[in-house]
C-alpha positions as CSV (number, residue, x, y, z in Angstrom):
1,X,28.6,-24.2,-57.1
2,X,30.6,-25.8,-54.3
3,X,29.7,-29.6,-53.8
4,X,29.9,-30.0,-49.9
5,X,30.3,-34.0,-50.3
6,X,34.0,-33.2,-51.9
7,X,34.9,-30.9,-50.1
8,X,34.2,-33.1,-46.9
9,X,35.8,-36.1,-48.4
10,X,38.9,-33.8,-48.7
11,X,38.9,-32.6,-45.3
12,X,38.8,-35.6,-44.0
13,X,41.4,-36.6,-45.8
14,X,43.8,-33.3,-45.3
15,X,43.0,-34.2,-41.3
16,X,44.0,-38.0,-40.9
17,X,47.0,-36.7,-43.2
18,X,48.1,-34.3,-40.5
19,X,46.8,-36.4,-38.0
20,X,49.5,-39.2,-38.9
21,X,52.6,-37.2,-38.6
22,X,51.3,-35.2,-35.5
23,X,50.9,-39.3,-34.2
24,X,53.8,-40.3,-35.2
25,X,56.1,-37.5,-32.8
26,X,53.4,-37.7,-30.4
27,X,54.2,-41.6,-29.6
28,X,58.0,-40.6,-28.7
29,X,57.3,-38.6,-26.2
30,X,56.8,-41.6,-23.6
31,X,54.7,-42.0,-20.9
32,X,55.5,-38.7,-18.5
33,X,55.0,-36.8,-21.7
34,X,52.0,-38.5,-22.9
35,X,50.7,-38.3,-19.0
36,X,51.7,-34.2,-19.0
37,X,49.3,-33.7,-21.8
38,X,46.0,-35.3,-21.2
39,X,46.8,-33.6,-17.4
40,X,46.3,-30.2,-19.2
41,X,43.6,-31.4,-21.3
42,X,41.9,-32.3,-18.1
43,X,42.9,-29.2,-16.5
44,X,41.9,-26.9,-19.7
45,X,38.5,-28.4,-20.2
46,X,37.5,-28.5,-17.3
47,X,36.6,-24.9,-16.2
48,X,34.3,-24.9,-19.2
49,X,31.7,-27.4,-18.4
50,X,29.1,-24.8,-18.0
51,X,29.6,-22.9,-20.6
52,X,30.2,-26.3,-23.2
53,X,27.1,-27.4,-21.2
54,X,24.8,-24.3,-22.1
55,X,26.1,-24.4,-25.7
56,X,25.0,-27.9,-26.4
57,X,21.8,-27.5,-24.8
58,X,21.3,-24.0,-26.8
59,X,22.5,-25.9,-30.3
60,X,20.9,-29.3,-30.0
61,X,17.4,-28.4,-27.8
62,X,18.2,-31.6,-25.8
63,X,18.6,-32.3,-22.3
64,X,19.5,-29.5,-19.1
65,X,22.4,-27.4,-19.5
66,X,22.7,-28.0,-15.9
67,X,23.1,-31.9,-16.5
68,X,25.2,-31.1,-18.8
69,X,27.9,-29.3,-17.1
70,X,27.7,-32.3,-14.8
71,X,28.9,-34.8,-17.5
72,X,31.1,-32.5,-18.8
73,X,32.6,-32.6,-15.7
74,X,32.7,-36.6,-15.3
75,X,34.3,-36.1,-18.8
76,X,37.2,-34.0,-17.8
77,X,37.7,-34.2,-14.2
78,X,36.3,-38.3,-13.7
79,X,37.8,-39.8,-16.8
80,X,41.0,-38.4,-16.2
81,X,41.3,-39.2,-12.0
82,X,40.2,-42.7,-13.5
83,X,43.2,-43.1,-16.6
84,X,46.1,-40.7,-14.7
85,X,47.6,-43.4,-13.9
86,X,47.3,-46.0,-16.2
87,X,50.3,-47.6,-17.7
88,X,49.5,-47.0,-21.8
89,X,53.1,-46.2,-23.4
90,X,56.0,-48.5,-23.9
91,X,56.3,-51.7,-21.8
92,X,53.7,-52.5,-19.9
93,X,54.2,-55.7,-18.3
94,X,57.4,-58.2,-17.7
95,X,56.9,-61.6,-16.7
96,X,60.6,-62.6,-16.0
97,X,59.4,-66.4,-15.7
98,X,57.4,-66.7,-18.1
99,X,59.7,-64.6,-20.3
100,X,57.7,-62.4,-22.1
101,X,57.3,-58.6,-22.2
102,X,54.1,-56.7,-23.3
103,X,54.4,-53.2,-24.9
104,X,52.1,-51.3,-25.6
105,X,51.0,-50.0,-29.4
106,X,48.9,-47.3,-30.1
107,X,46.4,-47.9,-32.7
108,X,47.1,-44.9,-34.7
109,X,44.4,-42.1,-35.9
110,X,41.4,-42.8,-34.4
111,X,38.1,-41.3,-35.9
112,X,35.6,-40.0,-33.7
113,X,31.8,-40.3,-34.2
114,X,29.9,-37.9,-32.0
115,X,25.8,-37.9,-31.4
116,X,23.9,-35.0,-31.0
117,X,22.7,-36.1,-27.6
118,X,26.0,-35.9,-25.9
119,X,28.4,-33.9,-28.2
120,X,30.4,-31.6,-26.2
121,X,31.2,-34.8,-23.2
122,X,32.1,-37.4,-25.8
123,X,34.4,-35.1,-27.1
124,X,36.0,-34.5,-23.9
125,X,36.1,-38.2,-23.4
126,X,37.4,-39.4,-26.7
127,X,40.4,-37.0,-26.7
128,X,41.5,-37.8,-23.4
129,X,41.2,-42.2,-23.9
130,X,42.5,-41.2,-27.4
131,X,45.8,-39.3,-26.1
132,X,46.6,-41.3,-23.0
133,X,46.9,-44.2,-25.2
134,X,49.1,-42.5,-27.7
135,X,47.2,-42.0,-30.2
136,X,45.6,-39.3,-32.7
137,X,41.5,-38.4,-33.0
138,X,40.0,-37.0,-35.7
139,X,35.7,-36.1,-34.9
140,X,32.8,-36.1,-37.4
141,X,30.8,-34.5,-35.3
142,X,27.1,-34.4,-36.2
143,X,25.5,-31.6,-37.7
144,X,22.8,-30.7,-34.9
145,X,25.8,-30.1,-32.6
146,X,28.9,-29.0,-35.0
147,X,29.1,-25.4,-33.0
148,X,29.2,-26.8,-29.7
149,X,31.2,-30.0,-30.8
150,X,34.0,-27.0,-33.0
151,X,34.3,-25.1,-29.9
152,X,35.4,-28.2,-27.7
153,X,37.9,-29.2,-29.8
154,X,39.3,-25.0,-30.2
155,X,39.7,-25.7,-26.0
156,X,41.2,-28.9,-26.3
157,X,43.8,-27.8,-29.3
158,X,45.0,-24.5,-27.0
159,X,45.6,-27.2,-24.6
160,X,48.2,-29.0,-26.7
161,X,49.4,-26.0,-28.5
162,X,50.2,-24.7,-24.7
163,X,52.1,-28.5,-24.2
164,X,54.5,-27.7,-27.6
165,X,53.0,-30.9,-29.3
166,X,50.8,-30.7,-32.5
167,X,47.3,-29.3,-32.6
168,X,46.4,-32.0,-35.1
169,X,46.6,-34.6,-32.5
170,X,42.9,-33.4,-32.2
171,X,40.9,-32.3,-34.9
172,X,37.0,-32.3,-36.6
173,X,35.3,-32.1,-39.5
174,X,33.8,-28.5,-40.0
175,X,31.8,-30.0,-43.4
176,X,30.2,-32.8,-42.0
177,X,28.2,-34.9,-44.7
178,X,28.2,-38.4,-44.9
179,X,30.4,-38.7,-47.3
180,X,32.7,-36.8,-45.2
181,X,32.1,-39.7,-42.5
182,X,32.6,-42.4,-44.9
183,X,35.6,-41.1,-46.0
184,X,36.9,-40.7,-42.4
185,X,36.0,-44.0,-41.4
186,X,37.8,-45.8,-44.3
187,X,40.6,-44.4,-43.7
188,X,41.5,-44.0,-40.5
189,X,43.3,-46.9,-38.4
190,X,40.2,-47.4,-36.0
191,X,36.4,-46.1,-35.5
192,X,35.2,-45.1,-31.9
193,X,31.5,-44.4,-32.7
194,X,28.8,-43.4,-30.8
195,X,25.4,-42.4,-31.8
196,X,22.5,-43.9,-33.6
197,X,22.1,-48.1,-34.9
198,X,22.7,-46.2,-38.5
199,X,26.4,-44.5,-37.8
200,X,27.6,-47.5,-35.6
201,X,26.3,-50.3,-38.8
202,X,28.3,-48.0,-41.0
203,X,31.1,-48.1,-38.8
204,X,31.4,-51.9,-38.4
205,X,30.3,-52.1,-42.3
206,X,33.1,-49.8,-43.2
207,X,36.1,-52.5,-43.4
208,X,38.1,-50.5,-40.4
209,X,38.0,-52.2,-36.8
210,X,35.8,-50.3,-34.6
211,X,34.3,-49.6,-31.5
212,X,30.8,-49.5,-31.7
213,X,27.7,-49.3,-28.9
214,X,24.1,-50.6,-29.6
215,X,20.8,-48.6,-28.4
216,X,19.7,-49.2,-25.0
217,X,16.8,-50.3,-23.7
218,X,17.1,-50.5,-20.3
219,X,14.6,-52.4,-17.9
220,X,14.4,-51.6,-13.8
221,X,13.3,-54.5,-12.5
222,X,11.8,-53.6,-8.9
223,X,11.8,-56.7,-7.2
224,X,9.5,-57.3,-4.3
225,X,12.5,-57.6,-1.4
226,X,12.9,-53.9,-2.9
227,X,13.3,-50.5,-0.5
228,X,10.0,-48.9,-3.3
229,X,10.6,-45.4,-2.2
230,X,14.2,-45.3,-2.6
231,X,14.1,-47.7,-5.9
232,X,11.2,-45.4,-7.7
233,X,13.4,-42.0,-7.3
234,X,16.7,-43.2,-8.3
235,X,14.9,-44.3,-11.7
236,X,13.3,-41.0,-11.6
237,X,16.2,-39.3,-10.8
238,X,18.1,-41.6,-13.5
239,X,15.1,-41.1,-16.7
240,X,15.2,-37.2,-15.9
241,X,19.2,-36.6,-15.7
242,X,19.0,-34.3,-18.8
243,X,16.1,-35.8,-19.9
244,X,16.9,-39.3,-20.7
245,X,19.5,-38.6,-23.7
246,X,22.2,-40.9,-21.9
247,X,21.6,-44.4,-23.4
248,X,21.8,-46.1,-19.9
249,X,19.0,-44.4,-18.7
250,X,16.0,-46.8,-18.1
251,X,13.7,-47.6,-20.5
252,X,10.8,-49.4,-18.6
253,X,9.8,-50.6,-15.0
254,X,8.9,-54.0,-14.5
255,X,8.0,-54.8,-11.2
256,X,5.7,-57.9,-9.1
257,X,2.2,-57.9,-9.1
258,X,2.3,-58.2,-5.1
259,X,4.1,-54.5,-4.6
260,X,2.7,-52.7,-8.2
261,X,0.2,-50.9,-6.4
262,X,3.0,-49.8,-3.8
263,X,5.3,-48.8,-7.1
264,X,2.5,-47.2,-8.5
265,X,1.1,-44.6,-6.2
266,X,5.5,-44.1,-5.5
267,X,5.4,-43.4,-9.2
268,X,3.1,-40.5,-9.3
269,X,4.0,-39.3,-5.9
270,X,7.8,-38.6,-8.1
271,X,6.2,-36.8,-10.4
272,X,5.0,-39.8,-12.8
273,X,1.8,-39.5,-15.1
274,X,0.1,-42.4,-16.3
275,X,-1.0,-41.8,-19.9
276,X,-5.0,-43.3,-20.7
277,X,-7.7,-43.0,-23.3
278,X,-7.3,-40.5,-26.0
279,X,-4.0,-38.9,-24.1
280,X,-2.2,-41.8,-25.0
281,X,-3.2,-42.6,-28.2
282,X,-1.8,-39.1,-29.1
283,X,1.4,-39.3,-27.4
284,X,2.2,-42.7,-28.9
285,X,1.6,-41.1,-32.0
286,X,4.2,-38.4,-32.3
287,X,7.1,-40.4,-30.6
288,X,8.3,-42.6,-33.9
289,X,8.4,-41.6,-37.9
290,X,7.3,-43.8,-40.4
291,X,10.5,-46.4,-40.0
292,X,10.1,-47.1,-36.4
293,X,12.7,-44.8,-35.6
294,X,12.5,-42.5,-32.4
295,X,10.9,-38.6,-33.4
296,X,13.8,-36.0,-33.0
297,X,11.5,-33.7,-32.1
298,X,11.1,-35.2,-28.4
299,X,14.5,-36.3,-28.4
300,X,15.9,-34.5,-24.7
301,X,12.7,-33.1,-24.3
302,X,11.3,-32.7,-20.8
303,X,7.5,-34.0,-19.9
304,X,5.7,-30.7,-20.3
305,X,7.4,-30.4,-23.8
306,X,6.5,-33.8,-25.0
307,X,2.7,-33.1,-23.8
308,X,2.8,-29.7,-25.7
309,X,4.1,-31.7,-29.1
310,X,1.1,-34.5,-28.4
311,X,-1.2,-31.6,-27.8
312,X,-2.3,-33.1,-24.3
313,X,-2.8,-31.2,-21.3
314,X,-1.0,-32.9,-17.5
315,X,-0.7,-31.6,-14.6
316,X,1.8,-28.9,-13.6
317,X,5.1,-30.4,-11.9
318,X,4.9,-33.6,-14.0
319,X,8.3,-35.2,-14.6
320,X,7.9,-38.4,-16.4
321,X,4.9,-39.3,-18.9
322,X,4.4,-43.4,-18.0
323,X,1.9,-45.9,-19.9
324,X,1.2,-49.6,-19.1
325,X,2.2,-51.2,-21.9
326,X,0.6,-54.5,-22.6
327,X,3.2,-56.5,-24.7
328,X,6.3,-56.5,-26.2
329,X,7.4,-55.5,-29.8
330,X,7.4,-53.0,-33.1
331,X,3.5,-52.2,-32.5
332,X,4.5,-51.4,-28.5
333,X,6.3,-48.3,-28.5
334,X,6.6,-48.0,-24.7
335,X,8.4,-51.5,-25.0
336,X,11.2,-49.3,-27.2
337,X,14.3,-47.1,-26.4
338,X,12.9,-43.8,-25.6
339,X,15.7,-41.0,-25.2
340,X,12.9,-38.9,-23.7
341,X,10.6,-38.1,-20.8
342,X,8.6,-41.4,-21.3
343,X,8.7,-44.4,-19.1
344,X,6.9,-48.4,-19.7
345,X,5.4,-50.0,-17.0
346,X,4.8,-54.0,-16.3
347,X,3.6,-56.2,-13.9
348,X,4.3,-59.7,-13.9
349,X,3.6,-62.1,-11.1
350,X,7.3,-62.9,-9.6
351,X,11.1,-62.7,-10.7
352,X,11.5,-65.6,-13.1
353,X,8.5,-63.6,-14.9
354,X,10.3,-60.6,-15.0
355,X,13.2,-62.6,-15.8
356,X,11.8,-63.5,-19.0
357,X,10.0,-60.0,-19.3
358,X,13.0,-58.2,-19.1
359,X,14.7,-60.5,-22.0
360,X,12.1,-59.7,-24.2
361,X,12.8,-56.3,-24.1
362,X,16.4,-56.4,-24.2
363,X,15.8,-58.3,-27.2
364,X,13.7,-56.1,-28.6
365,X,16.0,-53.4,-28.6
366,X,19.0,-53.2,-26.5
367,X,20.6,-56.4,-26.4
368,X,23.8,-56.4,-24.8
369,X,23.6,-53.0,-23.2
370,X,22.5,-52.5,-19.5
371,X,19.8,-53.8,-17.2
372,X,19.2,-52.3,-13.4
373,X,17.7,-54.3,-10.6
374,X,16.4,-52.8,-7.4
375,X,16.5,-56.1,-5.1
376,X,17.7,-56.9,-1.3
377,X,17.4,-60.7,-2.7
378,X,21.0,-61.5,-3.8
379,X,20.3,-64.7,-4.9
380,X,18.0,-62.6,-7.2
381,X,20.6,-60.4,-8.0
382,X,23.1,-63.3,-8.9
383,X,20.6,-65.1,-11.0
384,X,20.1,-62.1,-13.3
385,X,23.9,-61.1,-13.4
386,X,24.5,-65.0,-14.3
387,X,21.7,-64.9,-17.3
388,X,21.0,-61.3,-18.8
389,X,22.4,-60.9,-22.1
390,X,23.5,-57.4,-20.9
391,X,26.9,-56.0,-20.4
392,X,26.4,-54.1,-17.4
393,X,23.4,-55.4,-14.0
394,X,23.1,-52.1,-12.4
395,X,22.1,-52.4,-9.1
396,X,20.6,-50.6,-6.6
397,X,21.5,-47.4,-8.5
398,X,20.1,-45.0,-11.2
399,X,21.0,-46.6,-14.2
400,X,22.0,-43.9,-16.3
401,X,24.6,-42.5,-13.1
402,X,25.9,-46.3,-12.8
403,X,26.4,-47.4,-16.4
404,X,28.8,-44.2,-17.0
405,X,30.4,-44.4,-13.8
406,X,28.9,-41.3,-11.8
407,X,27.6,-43.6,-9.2
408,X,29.4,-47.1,-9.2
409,X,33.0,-48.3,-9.5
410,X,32.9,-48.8,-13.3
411,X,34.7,-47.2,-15.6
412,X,33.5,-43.4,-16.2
413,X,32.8,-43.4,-19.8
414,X,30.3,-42.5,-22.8
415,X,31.2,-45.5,-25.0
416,X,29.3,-48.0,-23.3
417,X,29.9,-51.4,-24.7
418,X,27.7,-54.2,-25.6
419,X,29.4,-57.6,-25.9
420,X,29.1,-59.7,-28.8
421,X,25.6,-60.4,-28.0
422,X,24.8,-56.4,-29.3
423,X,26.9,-56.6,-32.4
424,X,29.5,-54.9,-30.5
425,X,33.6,-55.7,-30.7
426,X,33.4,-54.9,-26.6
427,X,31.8,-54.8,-23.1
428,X,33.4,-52.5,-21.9
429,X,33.2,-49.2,-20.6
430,X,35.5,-47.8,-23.1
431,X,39.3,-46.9,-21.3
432,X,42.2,-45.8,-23.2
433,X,43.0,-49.7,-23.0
434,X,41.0,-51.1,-25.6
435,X,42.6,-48.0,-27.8
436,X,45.7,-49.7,-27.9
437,X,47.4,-53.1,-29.2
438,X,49.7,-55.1,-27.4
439,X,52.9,-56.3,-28.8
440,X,54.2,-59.2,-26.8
441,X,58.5,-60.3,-27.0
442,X,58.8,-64.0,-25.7
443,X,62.0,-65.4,-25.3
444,X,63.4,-69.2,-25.9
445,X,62.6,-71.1,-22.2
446,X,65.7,-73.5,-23.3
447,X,66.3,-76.5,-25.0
448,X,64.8,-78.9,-22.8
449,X,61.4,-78.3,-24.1
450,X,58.7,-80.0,-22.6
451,X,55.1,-81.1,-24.1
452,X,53.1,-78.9,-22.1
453,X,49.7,-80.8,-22.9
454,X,50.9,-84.4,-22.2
455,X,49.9,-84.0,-18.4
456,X,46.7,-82.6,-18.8
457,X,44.6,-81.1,-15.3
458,X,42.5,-83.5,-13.8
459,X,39.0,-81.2,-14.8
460,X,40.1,-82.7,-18.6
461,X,41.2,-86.2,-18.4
462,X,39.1,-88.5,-20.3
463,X,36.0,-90.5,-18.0
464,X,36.9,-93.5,-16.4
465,X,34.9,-95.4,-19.2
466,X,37.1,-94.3,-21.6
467,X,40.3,-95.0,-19.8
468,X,39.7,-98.7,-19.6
469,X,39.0,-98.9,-23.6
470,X,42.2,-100.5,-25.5
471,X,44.7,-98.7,-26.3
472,X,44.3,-99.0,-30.3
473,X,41.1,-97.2,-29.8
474,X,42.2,-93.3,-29.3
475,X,45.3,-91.7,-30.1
476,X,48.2,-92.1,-28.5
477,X,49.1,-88.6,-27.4
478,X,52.3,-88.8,-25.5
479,X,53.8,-90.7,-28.9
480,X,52.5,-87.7,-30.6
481,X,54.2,-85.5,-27.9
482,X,57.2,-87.0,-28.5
483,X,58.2,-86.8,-31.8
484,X,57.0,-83.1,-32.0
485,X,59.5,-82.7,-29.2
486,X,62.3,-84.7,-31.2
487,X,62.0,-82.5,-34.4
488,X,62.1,-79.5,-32.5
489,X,65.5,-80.2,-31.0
490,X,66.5,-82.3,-34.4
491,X,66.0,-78.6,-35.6
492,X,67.7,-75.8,-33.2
């Protein structure tokens, strides 16, 4: 009898083992080494996108292989044109007036939590952010996608075998339980995890600082300034980019009663089906279990798939399945994240409805994460950017191309961020700079030491009210000021 939980516990611990002394020679090589080796990772992975593309698609069921390949790509080839010339090892900054110097500190071993939905591009990702900022990964991969996941890492270790540093600079789990995980995320020096609101709780729950994402929920608010035609296929082109499994990918359209009929018939002319009667009823019944949760078994599935699984019948070329959903909430599973070929659709009467719309559903699941907004209104545009509680307004753009950086100037990544707001310790994009601590050496500015705070800026002086009150009435701040500078020279 072999108990797979211990023997994944062990593993995990054999591999941060080795994982810390490949680190530790790794962080000496400074940055032109550092630099030479995610270069060949780059350059190693690259060539198999297609094949690490097929492979997750042939493993998993989800998404296109042909999609696939793409991200792949944006992993090896966009993340790395994005990081090459980052400055990650040794100092990093020198303000000579100021008189302090920041270095840079790699975190350590980093552990690696990889979905099913992405597995082979995360990977890619993760070792290249991981490496360029000095540091060590070890994956849990998950078990839906261990093959595809194994054989990424085999590419990426005769990549660093090829440099002359250590293979165990990258390394995964080939057990994975979640004991395995646990393990792995207790003991490593920081948790990059992506994947589902159950893996990213455990990894902030685990007592090891981490970098966590939230679900997405994305709303595409269509705005009535709006070029329809253009907005309506980026969003389709966006939802069907290997079948919604990217968590940026929009989640819902809202638009204004005074163009939905416009956005409507542009909505079936891409391909869109709008789901009534008893059609609907049976595909809102197979897309959650019990819990709430999304069904896995439409996960990455395309529309014709999803229809077979409901047992409904739509017509041939149909892309997206679409319902209007009337509110908001657990008993509206339209108003949910659906990694899938299934879309929401609202009305409301203007923008500050769909202002408040668009909360809702953010709240509902999503908060933090991304919103896109098809508008030519930029006052619009500002007021949404000003109050979302997202981390990322996507505009004019497919969401899931702009919120990884395919088709906007952020930062190409699959860690996406959500702010504080989403229970997340980021919102970023996820670079090799939030992989790394910075250790700052400040120097003495000289004896004559100075209160900075006595002469405060103009924005914080106390009201004029306040100034004419007698002097006994506040505290006398320069006084304070100036003993605090007397002991400090009494003391040097």
């Amino acid at each position: 009898m072999v108990d797979k939980d211990l023997l994944s516990i062990q593993e995990a611990r054999s591999l941060v083992r080795a994982a810390r002394k490949a680190q530790a020679q790794y962080a000496q090589l400074g940055q032109a080494g550092v630099d030479a080796v995610v270069k060949a990772i780059s350059e190693t992975t690259l060539p198999y996108a297609e094949e690490l593309g097929r492979m997750a698609n042939e493993e998993t069921g989800y998404g296109k292989a042909s999609d696939k390949k793409i991200k792949n790509t944006l992993a090896s080839q966009g993340v790395y044109d994005f990081i090459k010339d980052m400055k990650t090892i040794g100092i990093l900054h020198e303000d000579k007036t100021a008189k302090v110097i920041d270095i840079a500190v790699p975190v350590g071993v980093i552990a690696g939590v990889i979905p099913s939905t992405n597995p082979t591009s995360t990977v890619i990702y993760k070792s290249l952010i991981a490496l360029k900022a000095g540091n060590a990964i070890v994956f849990t991969p998950h078990p839906a996608a261990k093959k595809c996941i194994a054989r990424t890492v085999e590419i990426i270790k005769g990549a660093l075998k090829k440099c002359g540093v250590s293979e165990d600079l990258v390394s995964c789990i080939t057990i994975p339980t979640l004991e395995g995980t646990n393990e792995l995320m207790k003991i490593c020096d920081l948790i990059l995890a992506t994947g589902g609101p159950g893996m990213v709780k455990a990894a902030y729950s685990s007592g090891t600082p981490a970098l966590g994402v939230g679900a997405g929920n994305v709303p595409a608010y269509i705005e009535r300034s709006a070029n329809i035609q253009d907005a309506v296929a980026k969003i389709f082109a966006s939802k069907t980019f290997d079948n919604g499994t990217i968590c940026s990918s929009e989640q819902s359209i809202v638009t204004e009663a005074v163009i939905a009929p416009q956005v409507r018939q542009a909505v079936i002319d891409q391909g869109g089906f709008f789901l009534e009667g008893e059609n609907l009823a049976k595909v809102k019944a197979i897309m959650e279990r019990g819990n709430g949760s999304m069904n896995p078994a439409i996960v990455g599935r395309d529309a014709q798939t999803v229809a077979r699984i409901a047992g409904i019948t739509i017509p041939e070329g149909t892309r997206l399945l679409v319902s209007d959903e009337p509110g908001v909430g657990p008993k509206y599973p339209f108003s949910k994240e659906k990694l899938t070929a299934l879309l929401g659709f609202y009305v409301v009467n203007d923008w500050h409805e769909a202002c408040e719309l668009c909360t809702a559903l953010l709240e509902n699941c999503g908060k933090g994460h991304s919103l896109a907004i098809h508008s030519n209104n930029e006052e619009v545009i500002r007021e949404f950017g000003l109050k979302k509680p997202v981390s990322r307004i996507l505009v004019n753009t497919p969401s899931t191309h702009g919120g990884v950086g395919l088709s906007t100037g952020l930062a190409p990544a699959f860690t996406l961020g959500c702010g504080a707001v989403g229970g997340s310790a980021t919102s970023d994009n996820v670079t090799p700079m939030n992989l790394l601590n910075i250790r700052r050496v400040a120097y003495d500015l000289g004896s004559n030491i100075q209160p900075q705070f006595v002469n405060k800026p103009a924005a914080c002086a106390a009201p004029a009210a306040a100034a004419s009150a007698p002097a006994s009435s506040g505290v006398d701040i320069e006084a304070i000021a100036a003993m605090i500078v007397a002991e400090l020279k009494k003391n040097m």
